[in-house]
C-alpha positions as CSV (number, residue, x, y, z in Angstrom):
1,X,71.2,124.4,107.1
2,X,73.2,121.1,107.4
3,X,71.0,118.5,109.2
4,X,73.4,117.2,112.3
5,X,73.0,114.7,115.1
6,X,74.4,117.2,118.1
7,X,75.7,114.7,120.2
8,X,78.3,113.1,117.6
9,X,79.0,116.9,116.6
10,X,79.8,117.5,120.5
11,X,81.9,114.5,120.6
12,X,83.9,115.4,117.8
13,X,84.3,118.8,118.8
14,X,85.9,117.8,122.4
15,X,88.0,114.9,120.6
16,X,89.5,117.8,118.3
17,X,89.9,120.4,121.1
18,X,92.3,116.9,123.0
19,X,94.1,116.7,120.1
20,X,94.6,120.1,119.3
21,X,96.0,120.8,123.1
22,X,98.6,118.2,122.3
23,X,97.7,115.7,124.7
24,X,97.3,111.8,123.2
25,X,96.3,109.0,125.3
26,X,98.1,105.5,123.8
27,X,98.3,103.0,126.6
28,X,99.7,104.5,129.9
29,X,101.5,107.1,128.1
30,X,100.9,110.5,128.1
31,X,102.7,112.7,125.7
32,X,102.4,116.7,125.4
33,X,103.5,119.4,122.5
34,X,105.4,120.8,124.8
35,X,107.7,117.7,124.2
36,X,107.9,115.4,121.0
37,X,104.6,113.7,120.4
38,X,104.6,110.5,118.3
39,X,104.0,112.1,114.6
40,X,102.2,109.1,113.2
41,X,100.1,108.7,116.3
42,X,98.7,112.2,116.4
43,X,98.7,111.7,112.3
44,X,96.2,108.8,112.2
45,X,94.5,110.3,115.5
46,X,93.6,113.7,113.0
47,X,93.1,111.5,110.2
48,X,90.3,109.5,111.7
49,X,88.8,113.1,113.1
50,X,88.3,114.4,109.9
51,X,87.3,111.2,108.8
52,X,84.2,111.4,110.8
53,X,83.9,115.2,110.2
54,X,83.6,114.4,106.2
55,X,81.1,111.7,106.6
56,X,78.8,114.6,108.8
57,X,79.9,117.2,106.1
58,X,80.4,115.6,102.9
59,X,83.0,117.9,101.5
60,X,81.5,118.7,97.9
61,X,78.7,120.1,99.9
62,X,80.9,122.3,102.0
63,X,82.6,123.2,98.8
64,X,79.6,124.6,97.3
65,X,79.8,127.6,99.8
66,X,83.2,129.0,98.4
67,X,81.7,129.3,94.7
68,X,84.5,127.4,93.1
69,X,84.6,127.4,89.4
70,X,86.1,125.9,86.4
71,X,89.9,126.7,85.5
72,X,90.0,128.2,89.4
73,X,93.4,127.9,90.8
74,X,92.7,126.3,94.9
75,X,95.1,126.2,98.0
76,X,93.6,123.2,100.3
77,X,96.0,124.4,103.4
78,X,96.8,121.9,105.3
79,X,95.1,119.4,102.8
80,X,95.9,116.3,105.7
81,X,94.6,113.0,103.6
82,X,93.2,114.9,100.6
83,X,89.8,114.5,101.0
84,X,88.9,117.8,99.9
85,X,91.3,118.7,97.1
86,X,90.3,115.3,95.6
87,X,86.8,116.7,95.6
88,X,87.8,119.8,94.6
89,X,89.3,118.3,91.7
90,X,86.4,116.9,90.6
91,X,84.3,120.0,91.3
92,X,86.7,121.4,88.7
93,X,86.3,118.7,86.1
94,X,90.0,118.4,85.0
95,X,90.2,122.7,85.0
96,X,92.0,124.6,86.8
97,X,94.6,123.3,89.4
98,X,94.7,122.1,92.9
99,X,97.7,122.9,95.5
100,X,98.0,120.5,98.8
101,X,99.5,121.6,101.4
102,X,100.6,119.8,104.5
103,X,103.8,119.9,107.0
104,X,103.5,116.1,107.4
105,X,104.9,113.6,104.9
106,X,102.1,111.0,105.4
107,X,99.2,113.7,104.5
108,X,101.4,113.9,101.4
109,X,102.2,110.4,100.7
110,X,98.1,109.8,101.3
111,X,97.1,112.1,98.5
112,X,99.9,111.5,96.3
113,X,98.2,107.7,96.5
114,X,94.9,108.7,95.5
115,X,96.2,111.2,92.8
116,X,97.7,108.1,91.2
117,X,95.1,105.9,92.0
118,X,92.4,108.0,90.3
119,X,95.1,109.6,87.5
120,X,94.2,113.1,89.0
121,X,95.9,115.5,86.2
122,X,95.2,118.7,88.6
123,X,96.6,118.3,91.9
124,X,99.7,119.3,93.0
125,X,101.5,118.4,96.7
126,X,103.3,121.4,98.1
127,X,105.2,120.0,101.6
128,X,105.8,122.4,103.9
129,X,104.4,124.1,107.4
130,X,104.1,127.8,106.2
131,X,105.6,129.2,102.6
132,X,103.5,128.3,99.8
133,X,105.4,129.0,96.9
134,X,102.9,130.1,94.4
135,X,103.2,133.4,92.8
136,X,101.5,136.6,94.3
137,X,98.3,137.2,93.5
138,X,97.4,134.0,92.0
139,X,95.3,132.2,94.3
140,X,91.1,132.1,93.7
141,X,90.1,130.2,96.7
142,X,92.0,129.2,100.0
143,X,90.8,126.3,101.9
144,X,91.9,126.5,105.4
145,X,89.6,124.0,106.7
146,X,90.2,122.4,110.6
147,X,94.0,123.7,110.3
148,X,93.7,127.2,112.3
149,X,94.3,125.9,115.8
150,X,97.6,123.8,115.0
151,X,99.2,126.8,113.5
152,X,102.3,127.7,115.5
153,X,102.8,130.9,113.6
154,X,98.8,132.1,112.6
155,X,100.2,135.9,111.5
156,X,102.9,134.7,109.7
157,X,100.5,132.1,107.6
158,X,97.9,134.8,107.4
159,X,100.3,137.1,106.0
160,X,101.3,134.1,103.3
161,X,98.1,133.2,102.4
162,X,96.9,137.1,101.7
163,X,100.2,137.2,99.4
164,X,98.9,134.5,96.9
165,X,95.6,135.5,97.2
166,X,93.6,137.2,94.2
167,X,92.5,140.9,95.0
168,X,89.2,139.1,94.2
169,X,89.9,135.6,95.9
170,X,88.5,134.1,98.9
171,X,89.7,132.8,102.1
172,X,87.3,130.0,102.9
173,X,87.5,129.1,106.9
174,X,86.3,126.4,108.9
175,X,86.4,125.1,112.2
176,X,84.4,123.4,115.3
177,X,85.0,126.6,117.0
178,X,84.1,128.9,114.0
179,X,82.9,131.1,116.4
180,X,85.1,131.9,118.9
181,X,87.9,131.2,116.5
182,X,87.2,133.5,113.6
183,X,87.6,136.7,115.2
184,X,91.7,135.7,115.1
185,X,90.9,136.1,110.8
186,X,90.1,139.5,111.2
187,X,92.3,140.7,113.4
188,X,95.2,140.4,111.5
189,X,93.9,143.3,109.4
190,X,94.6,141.3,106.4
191,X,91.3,139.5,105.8
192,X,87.8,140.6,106.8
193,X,84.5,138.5,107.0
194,X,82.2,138.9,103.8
195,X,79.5,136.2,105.2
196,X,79.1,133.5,107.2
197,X,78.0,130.8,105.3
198,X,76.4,127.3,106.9
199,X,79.7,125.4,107.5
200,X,82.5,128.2,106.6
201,X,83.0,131.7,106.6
202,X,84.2,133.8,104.1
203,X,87.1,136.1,104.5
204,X,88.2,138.5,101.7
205,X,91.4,140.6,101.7
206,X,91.8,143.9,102.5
């Protein structure tokens, strides 16, 4: 099991669960989804979440749980600064190839940065808040990592990501909530929990 200290967990947790509501505190205004909230604000804010979240969970070692392997083809969904498909790049040792996906234009101008940066061959940036674009059927492993509770349309992503999915790829889940929030997976009916792992779950298709 992954040694944590409880009490930064909690913190982060109830930070996330703010954010995720859509309300940000900057100065003496409050601003709400409901309305427009300042994109880079609530950027940064998510950024420096899952900042701290990587440093607790060092993302190699989450990574080991989904069994990636050489010349596997990887969705990070909703890859926010890159963090993980830049390890998953290196998990797959110049194999394979790596699709980021995020809805904001800063997540991909951050990872297009460190692809250039560290001459990443593998990874390609796919913007956009739902379709994927990749072929049926073609996907090994989806990462849908901290990404679950800002989805305005869950279904209609669920139904995506089982489209590119291989009959025997893996949807590979996390979140603080895993809990409470996985049952929403399942009942889809397109996905359907094959183990719970130590910091993900893992989700198969049906």
């Amino acid at each position: 099991m992954y040694s944590k200290n409880l009490n930064e967990e909690y913190l982060l947790k109830n930070i996330y669960k703010t954010v995720s509501r859509g309300f940000l505190e900057f100065g003496k205004t409050r601003y709400s989804c409901k309305q427009t909230p300042p994109h880079i604000l609530n950027y940064f804010t998510v950024s420096l979440i899952l900042y701290f979240r990587d440093l607790f969970n060092p993302p190699k070692k989450v990574l080991r749980e989904a069994d990636i392997k050489h010349g596997f083809t990887i969705l990070d969904y909703g890859c926010g600064p890159g963090n993980y498909s830049i390890a998953v790049s290196e998990l797959l040792e110049g194999t394979g190839m790596v699709f980021a996906l995020d809805k904001h234009p800063l997540a991909i101008k951050s990872i297009s940065k460190k692809i250039k940066k560290r001459s990443v061959t593998n990874i390609e940036t796919i913007h956009s808040n739902c379709e994927t674009g990749l072929a049926s059927n073609s996907v090994d492993v989806v990462l849908l990592y901290h990404v679950f509770n800002d989805l305005k349309n869950p279904d209609v992503v669920l139904e995506e990501l089982h489209r590119i999915i291989k009959p025997s790829g893996v949807l590979s889940f996390m979140e603080f909530d895993i809990e409470g929030i996985s049952p929403n997976i399942t009942k889809s009916g397109l996905f359907q929990l094959q183990k719970k792992m130590d910091a993900t779950y893992i989700f198969v298709k049906k």
